[in-house]
C-alpha positions as CSV (number, residue, x, y, z in Angstrom):
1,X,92.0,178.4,103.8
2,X,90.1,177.7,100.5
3,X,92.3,180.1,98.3
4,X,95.6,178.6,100.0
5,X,93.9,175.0,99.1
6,X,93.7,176.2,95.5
7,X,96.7,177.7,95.2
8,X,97.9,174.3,96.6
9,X,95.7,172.3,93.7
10,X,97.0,175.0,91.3
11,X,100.8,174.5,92.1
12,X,100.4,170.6,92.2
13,X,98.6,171.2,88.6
14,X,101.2,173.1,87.6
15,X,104.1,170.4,88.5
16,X,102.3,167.5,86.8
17,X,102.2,169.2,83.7
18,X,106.2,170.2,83.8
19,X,106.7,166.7,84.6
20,X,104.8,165.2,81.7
21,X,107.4,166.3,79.2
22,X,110.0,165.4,81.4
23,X,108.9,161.9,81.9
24,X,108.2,161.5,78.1
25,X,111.6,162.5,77.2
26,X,112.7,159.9,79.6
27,X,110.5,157.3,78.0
28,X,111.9,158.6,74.1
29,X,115.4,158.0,75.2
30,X,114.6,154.7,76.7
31,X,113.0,153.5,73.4
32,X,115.8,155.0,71.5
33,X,118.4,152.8,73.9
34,X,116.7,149.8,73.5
35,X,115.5,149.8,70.3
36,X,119.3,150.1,69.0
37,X,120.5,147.6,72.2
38,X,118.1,144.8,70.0
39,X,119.5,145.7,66.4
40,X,123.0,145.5,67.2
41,X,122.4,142.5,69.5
42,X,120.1,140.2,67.1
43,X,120.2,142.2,64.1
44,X,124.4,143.0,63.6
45,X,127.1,140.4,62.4
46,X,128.8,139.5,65.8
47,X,132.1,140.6,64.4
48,X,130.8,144.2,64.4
49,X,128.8,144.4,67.8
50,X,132.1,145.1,69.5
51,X,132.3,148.7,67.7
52,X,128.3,148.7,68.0
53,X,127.9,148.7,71.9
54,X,131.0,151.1,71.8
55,X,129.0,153.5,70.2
56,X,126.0,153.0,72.3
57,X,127.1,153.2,75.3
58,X,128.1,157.1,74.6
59,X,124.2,157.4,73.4
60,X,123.5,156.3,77.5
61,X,126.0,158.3,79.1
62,X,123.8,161.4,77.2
63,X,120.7,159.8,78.5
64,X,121.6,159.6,82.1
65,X,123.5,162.8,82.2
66,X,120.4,164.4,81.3
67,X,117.9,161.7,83.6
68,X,120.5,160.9,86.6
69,X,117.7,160.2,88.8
70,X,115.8,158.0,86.7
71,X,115.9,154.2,87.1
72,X,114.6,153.7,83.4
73,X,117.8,154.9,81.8
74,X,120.5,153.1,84.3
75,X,119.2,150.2,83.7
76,X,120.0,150.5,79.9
77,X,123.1,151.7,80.5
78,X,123.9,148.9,82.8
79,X,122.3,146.6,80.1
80,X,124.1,147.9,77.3
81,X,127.6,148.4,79.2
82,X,127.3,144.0,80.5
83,X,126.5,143.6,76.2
84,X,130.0,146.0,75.5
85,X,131.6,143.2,78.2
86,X,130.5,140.2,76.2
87,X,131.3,141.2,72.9
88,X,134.7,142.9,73.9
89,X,135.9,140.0,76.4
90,X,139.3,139.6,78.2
91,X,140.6,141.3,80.9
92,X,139.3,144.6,79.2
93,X,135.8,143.9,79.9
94,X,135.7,144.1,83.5
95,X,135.6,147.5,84.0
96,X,132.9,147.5,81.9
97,X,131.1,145.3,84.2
98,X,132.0,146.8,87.2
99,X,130.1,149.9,85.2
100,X,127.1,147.7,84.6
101,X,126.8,146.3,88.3
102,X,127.2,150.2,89.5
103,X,124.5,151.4,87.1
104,X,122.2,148.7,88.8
105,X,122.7,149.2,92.1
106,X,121.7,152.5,91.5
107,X,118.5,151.8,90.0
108,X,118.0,149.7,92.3
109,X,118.3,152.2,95.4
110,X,115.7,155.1,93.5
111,X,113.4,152.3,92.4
112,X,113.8,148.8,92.2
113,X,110.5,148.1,91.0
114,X,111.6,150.2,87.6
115,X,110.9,148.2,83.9
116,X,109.1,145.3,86.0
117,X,112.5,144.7,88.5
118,X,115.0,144.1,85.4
119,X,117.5,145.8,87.2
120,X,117.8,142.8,89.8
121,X,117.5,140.1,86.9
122,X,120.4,141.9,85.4
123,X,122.2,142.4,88.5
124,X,121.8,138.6,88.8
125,X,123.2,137.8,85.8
126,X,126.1,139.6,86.6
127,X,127.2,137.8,89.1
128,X,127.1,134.4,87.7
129,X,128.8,135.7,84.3
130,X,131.5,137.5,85.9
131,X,134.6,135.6,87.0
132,X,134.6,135.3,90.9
133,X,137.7,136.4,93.3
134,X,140.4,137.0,92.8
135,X,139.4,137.9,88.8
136,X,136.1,139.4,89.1
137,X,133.3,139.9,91.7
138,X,131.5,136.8,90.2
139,X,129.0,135.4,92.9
140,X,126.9,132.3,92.3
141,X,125.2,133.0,96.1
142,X,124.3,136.5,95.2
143,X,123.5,135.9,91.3
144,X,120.4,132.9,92.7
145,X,119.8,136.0,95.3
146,X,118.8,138.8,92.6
147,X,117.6,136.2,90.3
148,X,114.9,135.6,92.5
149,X,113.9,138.5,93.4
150,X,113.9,139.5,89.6
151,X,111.3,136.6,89.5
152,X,109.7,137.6,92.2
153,X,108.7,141.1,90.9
154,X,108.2,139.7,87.0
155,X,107.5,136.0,87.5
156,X,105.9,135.1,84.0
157,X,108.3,137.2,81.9
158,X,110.6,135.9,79.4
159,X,113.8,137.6,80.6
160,X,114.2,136.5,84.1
161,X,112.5,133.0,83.8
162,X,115.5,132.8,80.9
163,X,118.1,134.1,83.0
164,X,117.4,132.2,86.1
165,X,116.8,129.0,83.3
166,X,120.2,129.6,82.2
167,X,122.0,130.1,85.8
168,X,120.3,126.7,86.7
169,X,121.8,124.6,83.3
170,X,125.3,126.1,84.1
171,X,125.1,124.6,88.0
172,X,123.9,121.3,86.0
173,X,120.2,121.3,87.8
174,X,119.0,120.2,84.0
175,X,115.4,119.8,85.2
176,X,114.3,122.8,86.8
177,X,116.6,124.8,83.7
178,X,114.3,123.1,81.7
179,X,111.3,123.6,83.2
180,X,112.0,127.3,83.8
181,X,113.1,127.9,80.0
182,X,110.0,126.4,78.8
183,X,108.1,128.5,80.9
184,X,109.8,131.4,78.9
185,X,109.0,130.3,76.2
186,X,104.9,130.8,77.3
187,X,105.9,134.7,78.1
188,X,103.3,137.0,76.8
189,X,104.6,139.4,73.3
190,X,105.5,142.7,74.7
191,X,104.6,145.8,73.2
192,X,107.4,147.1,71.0
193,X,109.4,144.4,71.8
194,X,109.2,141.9,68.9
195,X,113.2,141.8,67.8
196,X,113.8,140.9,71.5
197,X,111.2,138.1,72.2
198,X,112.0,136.5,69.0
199,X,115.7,136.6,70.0
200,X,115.7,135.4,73.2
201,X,112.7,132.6,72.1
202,X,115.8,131.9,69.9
203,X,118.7,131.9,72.7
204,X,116.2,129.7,74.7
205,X,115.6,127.0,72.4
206,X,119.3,126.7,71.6
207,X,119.9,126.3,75.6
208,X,116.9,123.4,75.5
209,X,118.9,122.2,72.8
210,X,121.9,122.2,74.7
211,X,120.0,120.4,77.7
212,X,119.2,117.3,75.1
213,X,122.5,117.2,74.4
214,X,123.3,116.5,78.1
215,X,120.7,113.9,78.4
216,X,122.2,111.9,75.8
């Protein structure tokens, strides 16, 4: 029994080191993924993002080809196929939203707690960005569903306190947007992620602006 238990701790010793490399790969593509997401997003004329995201999002299909069971790299592409949407527009950009909501659901079902729950924030976004029937599958009911529950698994972050901010100014609830965007705006700096907090700092203070506008 005590040489099958070591073989046991041996084999188990043995997996976590192939995994190691494995889960480090996962973690370089990520940081490749985002760190180009932020430079074509805050960094790139918006007259060139268009061609930017195109680009990209053939950099994720590498990444999940190689990682199809890994939450970490759909989410990117989801995030990165929903930025290809916006700068393209029209018509044309709703099959790339319809990729984005697929890549989320996805993470979602191997592990929805994956980059602290961004894959419901940006499932949540979705649906409120989207057009709604007969357009688009645009869903104000489901976007406050995900929203919340992006909040729920990251509730001081930047990203879904600005989200769920914005969803609230666009349904004209001006003082919880508020008061959720400026709580944003107290979001700790995350590591590596300096381009993106000073960017969305940036989106948030134009949408405060926007509230003071409305107040007028």
């Amino acid at each position: 029994m005590k040489n099958i238990a070591k073989i046991l701790a041996a084999f188990a010793w043995s997996m976590t080191l192939l995994a190691a490399p494995a889960f480090a790969a996962v973690e370089d593509d990520v940081a490749k993924l985002q760190h180009e997401w932020e430079r074509i997003k805050y960094q790139t004329p918006q007259a060139e993002q268009e061609k930017g995201y195109e680009q990209l999002v053939k950099e994720a299909d590498k990444a999940v080809a190689q990682n199809p069971n890994r939450a970490e790299t759909l989410i990117w592409h989801g995030i990165i196929d929903a930025s290809y949407a916006g700068a393209k527009g029209g018509l044309g950009a709703l099959s790339l939203a319809k990729s984005a909501k697929s890549a989320f659901e996805h993470a979602l079902e191997i592990d929805p707690n994956a980059l602290s729950g961004s894959a419901y924030t940006s499932l949540g976004s979705l649906y409120y960005q989207v057009p709604g029937w007969p357009i688009g599958f645009g869903d104000d009911k489901k976007a406050l569903t995900f929203l919340k529950k992006g909040l729920a698994a990251n509730p001081d972050g930047i990203d879904p306190n600005y989200f769920y901010g914005d969803f609230l100014f666009r349904a004209g609830d001006l003082d919880n947007a508020e008061r959720v965007l400026r709580k944003a705006l107290q979001a700790a700096p995350r590591t590596g992620r300096k381009i993106s907090d000073e960017g969305r700092r940036n989106e948030i203070n134009q949408l405060l602006d926007k509230i003071a506008a409305k107040r007028k």
